[in-house]
N, CA, C and O atoms as a GROMACS GRO file, in nm:
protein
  432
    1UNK      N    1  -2.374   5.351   1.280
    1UNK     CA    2  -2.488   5.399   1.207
    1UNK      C    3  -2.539   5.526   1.275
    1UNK      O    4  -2.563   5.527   1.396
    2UNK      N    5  -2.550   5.606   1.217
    2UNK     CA    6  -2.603   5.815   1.291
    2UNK      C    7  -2.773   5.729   1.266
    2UNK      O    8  -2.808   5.626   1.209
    3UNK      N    9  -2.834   5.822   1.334
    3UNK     CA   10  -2.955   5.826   1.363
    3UNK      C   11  -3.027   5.950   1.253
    3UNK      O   12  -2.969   6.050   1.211
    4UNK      N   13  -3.113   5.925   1.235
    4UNK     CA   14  -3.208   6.028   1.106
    4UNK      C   15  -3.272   6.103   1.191
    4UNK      O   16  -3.322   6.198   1.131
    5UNK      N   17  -3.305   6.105   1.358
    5UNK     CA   18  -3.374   6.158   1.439
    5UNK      C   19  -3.292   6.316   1.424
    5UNK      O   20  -3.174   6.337   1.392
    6UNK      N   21  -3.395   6.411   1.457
    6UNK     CA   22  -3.370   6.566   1.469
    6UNK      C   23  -3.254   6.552   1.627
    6UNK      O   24  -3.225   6.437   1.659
    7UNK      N   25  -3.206   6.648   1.697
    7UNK     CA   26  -3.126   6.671   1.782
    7UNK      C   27  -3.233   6.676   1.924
    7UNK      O   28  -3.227   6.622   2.034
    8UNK      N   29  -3.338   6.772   1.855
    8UNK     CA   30  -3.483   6.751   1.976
    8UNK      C   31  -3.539   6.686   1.997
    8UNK      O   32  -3.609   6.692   2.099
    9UNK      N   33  -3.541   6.587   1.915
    9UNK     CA   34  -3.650   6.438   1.910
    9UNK      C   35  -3.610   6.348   2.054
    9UNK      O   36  -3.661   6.238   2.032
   10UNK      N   37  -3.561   6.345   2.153
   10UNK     CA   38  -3.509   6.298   2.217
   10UNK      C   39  -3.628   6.238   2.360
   10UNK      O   40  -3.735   6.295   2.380
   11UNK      N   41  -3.592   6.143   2.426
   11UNK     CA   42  -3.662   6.080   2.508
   11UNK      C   43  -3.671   6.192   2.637
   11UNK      O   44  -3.750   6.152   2.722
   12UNK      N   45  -3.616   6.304   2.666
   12UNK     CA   46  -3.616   6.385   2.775
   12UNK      C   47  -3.743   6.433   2.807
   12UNK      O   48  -3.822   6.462   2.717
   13UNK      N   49  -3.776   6.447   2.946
   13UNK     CA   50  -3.911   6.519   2.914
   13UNK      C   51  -3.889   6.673   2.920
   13UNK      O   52  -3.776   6.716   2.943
   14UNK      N   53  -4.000   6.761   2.898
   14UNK     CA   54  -3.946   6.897   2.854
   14UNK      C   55  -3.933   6.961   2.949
   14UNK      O   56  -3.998   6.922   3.045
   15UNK      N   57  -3.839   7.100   2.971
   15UNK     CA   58  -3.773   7.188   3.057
   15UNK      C   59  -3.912   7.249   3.080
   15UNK      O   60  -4.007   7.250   3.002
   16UNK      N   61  -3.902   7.307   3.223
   16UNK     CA   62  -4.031   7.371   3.246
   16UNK      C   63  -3.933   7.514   3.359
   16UNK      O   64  -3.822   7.509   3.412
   17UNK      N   65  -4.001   7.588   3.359
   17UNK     CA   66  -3.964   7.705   3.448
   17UNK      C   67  -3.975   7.713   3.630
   17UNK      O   68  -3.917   7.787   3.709
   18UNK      N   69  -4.059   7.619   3.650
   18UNK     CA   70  -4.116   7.569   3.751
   18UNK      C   71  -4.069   7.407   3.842
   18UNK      O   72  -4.061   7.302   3.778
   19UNK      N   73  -4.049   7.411   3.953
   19UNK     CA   74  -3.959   7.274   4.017
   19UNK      C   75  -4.064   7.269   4.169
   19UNK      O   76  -4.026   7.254   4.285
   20UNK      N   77  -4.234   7.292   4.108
   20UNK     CA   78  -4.290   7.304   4.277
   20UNK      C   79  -4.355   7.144   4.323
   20UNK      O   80  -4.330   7.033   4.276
   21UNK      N   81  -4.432   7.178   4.416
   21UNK     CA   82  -4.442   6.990   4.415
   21UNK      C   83  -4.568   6.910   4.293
   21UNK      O   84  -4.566   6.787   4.294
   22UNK      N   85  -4.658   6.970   4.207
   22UNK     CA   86  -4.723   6.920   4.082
   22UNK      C   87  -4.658   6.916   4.039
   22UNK      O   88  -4.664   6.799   4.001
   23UNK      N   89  -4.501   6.988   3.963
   23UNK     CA   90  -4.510   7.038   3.818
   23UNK      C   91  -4.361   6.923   3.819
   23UNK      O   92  -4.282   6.870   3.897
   24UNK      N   93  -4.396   6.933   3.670
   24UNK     CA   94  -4.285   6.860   3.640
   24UNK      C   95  -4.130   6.872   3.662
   24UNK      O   96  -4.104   6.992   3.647
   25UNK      N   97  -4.007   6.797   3.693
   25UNK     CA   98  -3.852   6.822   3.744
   25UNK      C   99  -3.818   6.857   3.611
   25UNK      O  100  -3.884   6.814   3.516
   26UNK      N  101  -3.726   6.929   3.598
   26UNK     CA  102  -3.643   6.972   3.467
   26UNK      C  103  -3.506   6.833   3.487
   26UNK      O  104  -3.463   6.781   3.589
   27UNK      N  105  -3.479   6.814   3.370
   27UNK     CA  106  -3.420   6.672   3.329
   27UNK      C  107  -3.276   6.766   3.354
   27UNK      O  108  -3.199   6.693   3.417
   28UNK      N  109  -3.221   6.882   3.331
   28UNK     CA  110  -3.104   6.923   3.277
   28UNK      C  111  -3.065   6.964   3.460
   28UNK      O  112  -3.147   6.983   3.550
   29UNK      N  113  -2.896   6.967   3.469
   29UNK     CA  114  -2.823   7.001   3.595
   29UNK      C  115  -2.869   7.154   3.565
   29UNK      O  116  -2.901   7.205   3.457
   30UNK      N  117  -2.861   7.222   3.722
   30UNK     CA  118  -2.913   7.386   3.676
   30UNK      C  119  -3.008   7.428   3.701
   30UNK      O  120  -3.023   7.538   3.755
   31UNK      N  121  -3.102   7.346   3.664
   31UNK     CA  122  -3.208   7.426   3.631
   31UNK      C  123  -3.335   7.444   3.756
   31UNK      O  124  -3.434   7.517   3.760
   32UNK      N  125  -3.291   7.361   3.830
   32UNK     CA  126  -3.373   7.367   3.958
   32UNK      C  127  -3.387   7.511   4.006
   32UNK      O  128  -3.288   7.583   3.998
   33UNK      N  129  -3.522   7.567   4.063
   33UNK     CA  130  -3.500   7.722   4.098
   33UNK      C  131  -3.506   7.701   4.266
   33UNK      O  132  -3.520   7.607   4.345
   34UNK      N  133  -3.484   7.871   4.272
   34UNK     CA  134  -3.495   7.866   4.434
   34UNK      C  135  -3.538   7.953   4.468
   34UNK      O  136  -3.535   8.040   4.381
   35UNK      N  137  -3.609   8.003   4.616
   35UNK     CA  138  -3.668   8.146   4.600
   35UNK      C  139  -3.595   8.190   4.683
   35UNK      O  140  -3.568   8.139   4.792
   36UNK      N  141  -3.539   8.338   4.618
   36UNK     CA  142  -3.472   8.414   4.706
   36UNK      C  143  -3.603   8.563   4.785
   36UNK      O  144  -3.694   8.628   4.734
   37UNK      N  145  -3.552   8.561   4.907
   37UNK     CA  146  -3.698   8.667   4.944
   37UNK      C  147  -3.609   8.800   5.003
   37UNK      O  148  -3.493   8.793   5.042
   38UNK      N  149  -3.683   8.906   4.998
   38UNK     CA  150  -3.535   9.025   5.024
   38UNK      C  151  -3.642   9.086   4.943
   38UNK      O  152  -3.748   9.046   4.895
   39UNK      N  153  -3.554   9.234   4.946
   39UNK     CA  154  -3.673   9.404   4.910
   39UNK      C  155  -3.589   9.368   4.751
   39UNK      O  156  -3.469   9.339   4.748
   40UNK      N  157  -3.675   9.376   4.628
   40UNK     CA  158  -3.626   9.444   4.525
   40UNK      C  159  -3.615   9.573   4.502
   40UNK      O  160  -3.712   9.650   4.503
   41UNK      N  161  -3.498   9.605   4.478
   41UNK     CA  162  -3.394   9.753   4.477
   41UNK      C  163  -3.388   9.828   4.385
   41UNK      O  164  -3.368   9.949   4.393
   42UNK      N  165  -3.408   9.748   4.259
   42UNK     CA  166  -3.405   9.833   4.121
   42UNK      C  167  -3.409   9.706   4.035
   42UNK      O  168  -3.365   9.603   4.088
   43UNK      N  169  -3.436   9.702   3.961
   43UNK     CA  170  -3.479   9.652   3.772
   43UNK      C  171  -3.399   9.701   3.666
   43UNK      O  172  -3.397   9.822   3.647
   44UNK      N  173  -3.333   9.626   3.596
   44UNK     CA  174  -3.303   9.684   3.456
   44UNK      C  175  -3.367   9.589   3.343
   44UNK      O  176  -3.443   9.496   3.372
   45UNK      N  177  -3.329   9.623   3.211
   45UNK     CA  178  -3.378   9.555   3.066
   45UNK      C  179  -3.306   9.383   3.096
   45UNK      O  180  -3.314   9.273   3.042
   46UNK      N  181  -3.253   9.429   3.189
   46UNK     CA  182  -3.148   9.244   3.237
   46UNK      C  183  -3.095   9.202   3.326
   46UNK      O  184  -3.024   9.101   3.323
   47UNK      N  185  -3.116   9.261   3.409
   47UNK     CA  186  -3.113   9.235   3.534
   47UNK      C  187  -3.216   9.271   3.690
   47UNK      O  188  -3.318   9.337   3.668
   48UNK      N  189  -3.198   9.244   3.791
   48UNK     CA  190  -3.282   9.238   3.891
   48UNK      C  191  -3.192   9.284   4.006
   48UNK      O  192  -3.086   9.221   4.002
   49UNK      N  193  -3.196   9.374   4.108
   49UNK     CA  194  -3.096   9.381   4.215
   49UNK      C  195  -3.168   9.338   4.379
   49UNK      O  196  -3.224   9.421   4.450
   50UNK      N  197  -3.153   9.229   4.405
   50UNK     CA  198  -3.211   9.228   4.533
   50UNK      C  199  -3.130   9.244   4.656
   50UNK      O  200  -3.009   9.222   4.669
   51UNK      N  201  -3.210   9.283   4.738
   51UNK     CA  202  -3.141   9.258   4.902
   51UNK      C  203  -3.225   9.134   4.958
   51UNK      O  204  -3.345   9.132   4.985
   52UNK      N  205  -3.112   9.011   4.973
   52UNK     CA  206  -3.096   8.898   5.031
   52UNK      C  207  -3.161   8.880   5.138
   52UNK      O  208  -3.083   8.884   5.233
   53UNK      N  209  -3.284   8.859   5.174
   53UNK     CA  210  -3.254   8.830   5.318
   53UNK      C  211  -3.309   8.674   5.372
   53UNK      O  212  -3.314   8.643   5.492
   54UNK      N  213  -3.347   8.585   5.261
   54UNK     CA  214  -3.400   8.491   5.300
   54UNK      C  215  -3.356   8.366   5.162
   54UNK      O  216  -3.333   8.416   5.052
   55UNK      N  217  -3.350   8.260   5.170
   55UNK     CA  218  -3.313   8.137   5.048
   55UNK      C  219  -3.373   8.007   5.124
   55UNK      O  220  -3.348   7.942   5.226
   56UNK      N  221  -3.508   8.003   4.975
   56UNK     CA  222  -3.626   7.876   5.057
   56UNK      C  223  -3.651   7.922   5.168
   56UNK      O  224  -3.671   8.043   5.184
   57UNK      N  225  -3.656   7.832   5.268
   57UNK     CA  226  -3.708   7.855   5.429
   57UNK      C  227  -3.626   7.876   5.531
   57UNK      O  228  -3.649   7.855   5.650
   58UNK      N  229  -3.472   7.943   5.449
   58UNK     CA  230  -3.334   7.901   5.557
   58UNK      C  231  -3.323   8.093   5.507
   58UNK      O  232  -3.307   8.142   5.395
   59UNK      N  233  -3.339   8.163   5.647
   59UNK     CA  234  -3.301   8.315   5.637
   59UNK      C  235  -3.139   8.333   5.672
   59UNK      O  236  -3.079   8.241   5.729
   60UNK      N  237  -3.097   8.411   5.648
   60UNK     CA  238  -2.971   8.434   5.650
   60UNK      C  239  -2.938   8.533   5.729
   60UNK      O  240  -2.973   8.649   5.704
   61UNK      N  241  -2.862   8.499   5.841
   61UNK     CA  242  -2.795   8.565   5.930
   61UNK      C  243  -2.714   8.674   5.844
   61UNK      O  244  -2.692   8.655   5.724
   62UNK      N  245  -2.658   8.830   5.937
   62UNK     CA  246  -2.539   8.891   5.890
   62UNK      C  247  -2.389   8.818   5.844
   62UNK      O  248  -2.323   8.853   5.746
   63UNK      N  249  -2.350   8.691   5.954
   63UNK     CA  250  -2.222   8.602   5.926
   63UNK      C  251  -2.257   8.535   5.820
   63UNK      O  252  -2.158   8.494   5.760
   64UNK      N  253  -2.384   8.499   5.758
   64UNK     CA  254  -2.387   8.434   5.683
   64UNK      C  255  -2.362   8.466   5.516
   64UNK      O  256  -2.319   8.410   5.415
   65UNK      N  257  -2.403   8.559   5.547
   65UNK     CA  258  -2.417   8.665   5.387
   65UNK      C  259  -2.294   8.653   5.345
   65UNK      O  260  -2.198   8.697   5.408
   66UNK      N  261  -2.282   8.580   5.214
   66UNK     CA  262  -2.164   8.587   5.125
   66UNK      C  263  -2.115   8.697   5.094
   66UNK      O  264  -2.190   8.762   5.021
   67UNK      N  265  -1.957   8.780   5.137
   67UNK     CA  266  -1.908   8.853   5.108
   67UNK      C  267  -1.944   9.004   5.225
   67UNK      O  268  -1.905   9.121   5.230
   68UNK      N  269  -2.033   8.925   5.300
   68UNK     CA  270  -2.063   9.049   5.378
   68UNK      C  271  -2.174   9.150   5.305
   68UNK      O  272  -2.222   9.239   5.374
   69UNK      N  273  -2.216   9.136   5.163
   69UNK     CA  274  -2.331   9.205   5.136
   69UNK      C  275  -2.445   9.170   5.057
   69UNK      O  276  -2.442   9.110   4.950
   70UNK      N  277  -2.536   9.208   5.110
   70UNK     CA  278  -2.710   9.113   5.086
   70UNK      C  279  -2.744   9.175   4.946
   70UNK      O  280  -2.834   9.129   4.876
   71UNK      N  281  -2.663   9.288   4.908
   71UNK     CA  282  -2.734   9.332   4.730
   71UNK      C  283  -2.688   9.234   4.642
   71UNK      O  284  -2.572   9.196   4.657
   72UNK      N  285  -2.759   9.185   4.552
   72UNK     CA  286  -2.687   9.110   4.480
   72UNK      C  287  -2.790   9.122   4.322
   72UNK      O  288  -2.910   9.145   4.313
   73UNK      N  289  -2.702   9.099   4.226
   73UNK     CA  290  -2.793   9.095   4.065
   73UNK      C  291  -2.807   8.974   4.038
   73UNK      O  292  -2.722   8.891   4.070
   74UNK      N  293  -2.914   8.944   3.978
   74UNK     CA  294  -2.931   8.771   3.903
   74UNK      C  295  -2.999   8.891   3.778
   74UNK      O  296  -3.062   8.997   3.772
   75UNK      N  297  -2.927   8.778   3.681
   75UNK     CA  298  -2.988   8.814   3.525
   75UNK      C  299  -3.080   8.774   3.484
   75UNK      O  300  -3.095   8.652   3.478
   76UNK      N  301  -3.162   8.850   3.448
   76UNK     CA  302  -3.364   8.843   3.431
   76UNK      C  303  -3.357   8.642   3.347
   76UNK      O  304  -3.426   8.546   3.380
   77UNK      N  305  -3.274   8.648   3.266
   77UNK     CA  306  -3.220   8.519   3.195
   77UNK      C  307  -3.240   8.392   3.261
   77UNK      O  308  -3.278   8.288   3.208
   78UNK      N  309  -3.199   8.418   3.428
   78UNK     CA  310  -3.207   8.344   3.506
   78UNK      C  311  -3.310   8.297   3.604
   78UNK      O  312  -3.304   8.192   3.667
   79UNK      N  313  -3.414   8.396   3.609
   79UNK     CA  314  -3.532   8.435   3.664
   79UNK      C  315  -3.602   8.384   3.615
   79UNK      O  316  -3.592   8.386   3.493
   80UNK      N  317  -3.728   8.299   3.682
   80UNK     CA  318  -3.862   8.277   3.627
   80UNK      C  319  -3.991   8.360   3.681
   80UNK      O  320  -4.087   8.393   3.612
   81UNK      N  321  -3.971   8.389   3.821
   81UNK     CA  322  -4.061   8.474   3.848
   81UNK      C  323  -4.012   8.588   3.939
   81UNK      O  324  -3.900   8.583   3.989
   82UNK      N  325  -4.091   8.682   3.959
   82UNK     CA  326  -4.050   8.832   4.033
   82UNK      C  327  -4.175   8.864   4.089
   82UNK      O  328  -4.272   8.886   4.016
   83UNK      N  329  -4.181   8.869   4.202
   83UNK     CA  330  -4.303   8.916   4.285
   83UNK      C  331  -4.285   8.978   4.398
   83UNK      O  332  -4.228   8.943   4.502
   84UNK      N  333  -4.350   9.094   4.359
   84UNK     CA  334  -4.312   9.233   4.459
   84UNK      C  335  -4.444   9.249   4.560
   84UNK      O  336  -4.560   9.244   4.519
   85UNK      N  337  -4.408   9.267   4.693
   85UNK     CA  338  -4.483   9.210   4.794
   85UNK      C  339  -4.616   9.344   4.748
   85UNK      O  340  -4.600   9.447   4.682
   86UNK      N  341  -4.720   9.298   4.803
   86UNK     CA  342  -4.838   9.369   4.790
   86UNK      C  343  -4.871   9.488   4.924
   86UNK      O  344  -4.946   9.582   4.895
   87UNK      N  345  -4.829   9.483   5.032
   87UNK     CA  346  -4.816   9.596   5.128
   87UNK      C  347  -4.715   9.636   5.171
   87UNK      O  348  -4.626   9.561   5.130
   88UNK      N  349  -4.683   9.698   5.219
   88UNK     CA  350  -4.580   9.855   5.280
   88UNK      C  351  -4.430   9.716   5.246
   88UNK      O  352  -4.407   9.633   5.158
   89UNK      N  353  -4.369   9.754   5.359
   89UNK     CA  354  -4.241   9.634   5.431
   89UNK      C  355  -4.246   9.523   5.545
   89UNK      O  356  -4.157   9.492   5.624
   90UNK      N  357  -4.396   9.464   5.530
   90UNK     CA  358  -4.363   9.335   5.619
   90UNK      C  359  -4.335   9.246   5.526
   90UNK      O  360  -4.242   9.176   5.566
   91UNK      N  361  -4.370   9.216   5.422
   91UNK     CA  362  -4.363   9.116   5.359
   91UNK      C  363  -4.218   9.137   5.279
   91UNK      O  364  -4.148   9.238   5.266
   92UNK      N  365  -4.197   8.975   5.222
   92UNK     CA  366  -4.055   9.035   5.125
   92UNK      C  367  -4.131   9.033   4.980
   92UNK      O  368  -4.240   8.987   4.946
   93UNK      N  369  -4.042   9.093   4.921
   93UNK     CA  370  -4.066   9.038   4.748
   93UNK      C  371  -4.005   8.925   4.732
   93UNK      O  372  -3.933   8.907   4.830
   94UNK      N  373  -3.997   8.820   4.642
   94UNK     CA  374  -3.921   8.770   4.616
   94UNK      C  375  -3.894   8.709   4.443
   94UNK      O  376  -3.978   8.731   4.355
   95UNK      N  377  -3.754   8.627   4.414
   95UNK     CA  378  -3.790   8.604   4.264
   95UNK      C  379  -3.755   8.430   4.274
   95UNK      O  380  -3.727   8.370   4.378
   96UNK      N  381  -3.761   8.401   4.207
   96UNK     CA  382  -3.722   8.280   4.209
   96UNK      C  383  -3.589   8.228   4.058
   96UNK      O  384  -3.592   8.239   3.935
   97UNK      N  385  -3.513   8.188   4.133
   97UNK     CA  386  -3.384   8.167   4.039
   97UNK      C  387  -3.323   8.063   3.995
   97UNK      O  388  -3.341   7.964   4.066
   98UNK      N  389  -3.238   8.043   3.879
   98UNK     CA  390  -3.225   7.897   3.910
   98UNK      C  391  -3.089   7.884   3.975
   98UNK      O  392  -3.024   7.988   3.985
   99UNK      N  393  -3.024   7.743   4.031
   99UNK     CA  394  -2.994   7.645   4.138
   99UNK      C  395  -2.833   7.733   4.087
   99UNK      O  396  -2.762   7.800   4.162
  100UNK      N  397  -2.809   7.704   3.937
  100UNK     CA  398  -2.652   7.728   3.945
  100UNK      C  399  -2.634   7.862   3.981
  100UNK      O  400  -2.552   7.883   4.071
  101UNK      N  401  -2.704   7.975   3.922
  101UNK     CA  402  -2.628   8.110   3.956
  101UNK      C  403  -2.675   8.125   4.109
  101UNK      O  404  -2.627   8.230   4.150
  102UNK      N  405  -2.745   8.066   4.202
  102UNK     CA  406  -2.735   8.043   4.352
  102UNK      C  407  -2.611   8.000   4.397
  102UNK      O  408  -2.543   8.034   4.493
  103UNK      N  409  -2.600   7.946   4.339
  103UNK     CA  410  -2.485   7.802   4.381
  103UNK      C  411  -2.278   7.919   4.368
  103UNK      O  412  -2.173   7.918   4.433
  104UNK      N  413  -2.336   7.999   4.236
  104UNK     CA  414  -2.202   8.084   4.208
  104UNK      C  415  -2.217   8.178   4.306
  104UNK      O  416  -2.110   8.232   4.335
  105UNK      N  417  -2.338   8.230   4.384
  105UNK     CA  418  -2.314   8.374   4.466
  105UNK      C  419  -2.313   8.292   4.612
  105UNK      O  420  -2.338   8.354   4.716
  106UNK      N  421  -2.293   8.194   4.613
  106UNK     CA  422  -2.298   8.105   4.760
  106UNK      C  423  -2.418   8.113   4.845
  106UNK      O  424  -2.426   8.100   4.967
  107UNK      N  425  -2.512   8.137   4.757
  107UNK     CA  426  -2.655   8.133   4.870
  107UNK      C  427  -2.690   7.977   4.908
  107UNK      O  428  -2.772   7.952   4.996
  108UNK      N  429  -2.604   7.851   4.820
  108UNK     CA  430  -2.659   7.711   4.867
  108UNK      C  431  -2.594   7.651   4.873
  108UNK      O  432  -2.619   7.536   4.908
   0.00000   0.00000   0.00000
């Protein structure tokens, strides 16, 4: 017997952009974010270019850096937030991304 229910009607609770300790877990693999902290380099209509220098609370050594280089693009697609530090260069910017395209550039 098929079900008369829509495809969305479903018992999941809903995707949220956010994985902090209030807000609700996203039900789907993926979607967990992470914050990457590093200077943002440039912006496009779809993308973001950062220099790497930190993932969560674990900074990243030179040996550590996948491929040997800290520039890297995540697609705005992938991004929930972008925050560009408020004084000179002590602080980093950072964006926050989600878990899989981390997971493809080996930051986790």
């Amino acid at each position: 017997m098929t079900s008369s229910k829509p495809p969305w009607d479903d018992d999941l609770p809903p995707v949220t952009a956010y994985d902090g300790p209030q807000e609700p877990q996203s039900a789907r693999a993926g979607d967990r974010l992470h914050t990457i902290h590093g200077y943002i380099i440039r912006e496009t209509d779809k993308a973001i270019l950062i220099e790497v220098q930190q993932v969560n609370d674990t900074r990243l050594e030179d040996k550590e850096v996948p491929g040997g280089n800290r520039n890297m693009w995540f697609p705005l697609s992938q991004v929930s937030i972008i925050s560009r530090a408020k004084d000179d260069s002590t602080n980093y910017d950072y964006i926050r991304a989600k878990e899989w395209i981390c997971k493809q550039k080996d930051l986790i």
